[in-house]
Every structure is written in C-alpha cells, then in structure tokens.
C-alpha positions in Angstrom: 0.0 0.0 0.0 0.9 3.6 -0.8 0.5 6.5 1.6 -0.2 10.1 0.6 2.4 12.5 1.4 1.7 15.8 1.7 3.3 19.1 0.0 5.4 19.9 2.8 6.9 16.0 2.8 7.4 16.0 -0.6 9.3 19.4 -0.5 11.4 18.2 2.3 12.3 15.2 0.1 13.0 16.8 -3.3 15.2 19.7 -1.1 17.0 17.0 0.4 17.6 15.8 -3.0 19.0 18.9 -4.1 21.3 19.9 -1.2 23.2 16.4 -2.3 23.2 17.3 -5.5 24.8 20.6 -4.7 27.3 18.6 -2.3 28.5 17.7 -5.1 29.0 20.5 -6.9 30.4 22.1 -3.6 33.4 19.5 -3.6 34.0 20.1 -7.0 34.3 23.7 -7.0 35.8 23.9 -3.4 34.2 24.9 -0.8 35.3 28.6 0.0 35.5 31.2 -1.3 32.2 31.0 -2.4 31.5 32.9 -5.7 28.1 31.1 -6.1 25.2 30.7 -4.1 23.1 27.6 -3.9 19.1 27.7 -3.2 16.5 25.2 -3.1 13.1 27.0 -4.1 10.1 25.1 -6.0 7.6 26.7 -8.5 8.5 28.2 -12.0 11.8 28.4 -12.5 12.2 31.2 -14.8 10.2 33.5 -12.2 11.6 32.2 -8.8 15.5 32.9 -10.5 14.5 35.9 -11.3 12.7 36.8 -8.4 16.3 36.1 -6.1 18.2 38.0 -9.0 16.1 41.1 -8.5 16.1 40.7 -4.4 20.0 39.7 -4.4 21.0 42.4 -7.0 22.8 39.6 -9.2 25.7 40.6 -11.3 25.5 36.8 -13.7 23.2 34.1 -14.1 24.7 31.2 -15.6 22.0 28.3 -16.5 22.1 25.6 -19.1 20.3 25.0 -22.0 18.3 21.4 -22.7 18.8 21.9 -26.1 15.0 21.8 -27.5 13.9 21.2 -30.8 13.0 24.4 -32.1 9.2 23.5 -32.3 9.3 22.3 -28.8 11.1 25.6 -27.6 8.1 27.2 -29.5 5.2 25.4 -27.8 6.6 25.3 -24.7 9.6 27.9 -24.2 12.1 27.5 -22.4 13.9 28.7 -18.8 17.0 29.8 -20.5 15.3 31.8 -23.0 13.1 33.7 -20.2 16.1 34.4 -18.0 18.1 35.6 -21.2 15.1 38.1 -21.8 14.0 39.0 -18.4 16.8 38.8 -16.1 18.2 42.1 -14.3 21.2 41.0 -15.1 23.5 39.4 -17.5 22.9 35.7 -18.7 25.4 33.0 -19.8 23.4 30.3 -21.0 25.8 26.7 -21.3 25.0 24.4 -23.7 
C-alpha cells in the first residue's frame, strides 16, 4: 500500500535531494570562497530565478540549456530563453 504525502513531505524530500546534488558540486568547486550561491526554491523556475536575482542584485546568471527542438522551444519555451530576456542582469546560458 501507498500513503499520501503531503506538499510539505514532498518538498522536504526533493530539497533534500537537491542539497546532495549541490554537495557535489560544492566538492568540486571547493568549498570557500564561495562565488556562487546555492538555493533550493520550487515553483516556475524562470520567475523564482528571477525573483532572487532582483532581491540579491545579481551581477550573472549562468544556467544551461536542454537543447530543444526548435518546435518544442516554441510550444513550450524554455527557462534559458526567459532568463536571457527577463533577467536584471546578465545571462550566460551553457550548452
């Protein structure tokens, strides 16, 4: 048998997730100085980064790009392409 889980448990669980994941990345990169910042947030991406840019006066976002077909990036858009015309800031977008 399943058992339902409410939002608060499943945000606790995907955060958790994502703090190991940036573990990672934290060991890789070396732990100070810190040029970067980590944060765990849920909802839209494109609007919740730049919400933090605005509140954190950002200098750079750098984000990747999934590499959509151009029909899908169409329908659908895409995170990198709102950050890249929204942002407060300057955008590097990885591909």
């Amino acid at each position: 048998g399943m058992t339902a889980r409410d939002d608060t448990e499943m945000d606790d669980t995907r955060a958790a997730i994502a703090e190991m994941a940036f573990a990672g990345v934290e060991d890789a990169l070396g732990r100070e100085p810190r040029p970067y910042e980590t944060l765990v947030t849920f909802g839209d991406p494109a609007p919740e980064i730049i919400g933090h840019a605005h509140a954190h006066s950002f200098d750079l976002i750098v984000v990747g790009s999934r590499g959509r077909s151009p029909l899908k990036e169409l329908l659908l858009g895409s995170v990198s392409s709102k950050l890249v015309h929204y942002a407060p800031c300057a955008v590097t977008v990885v591909r």
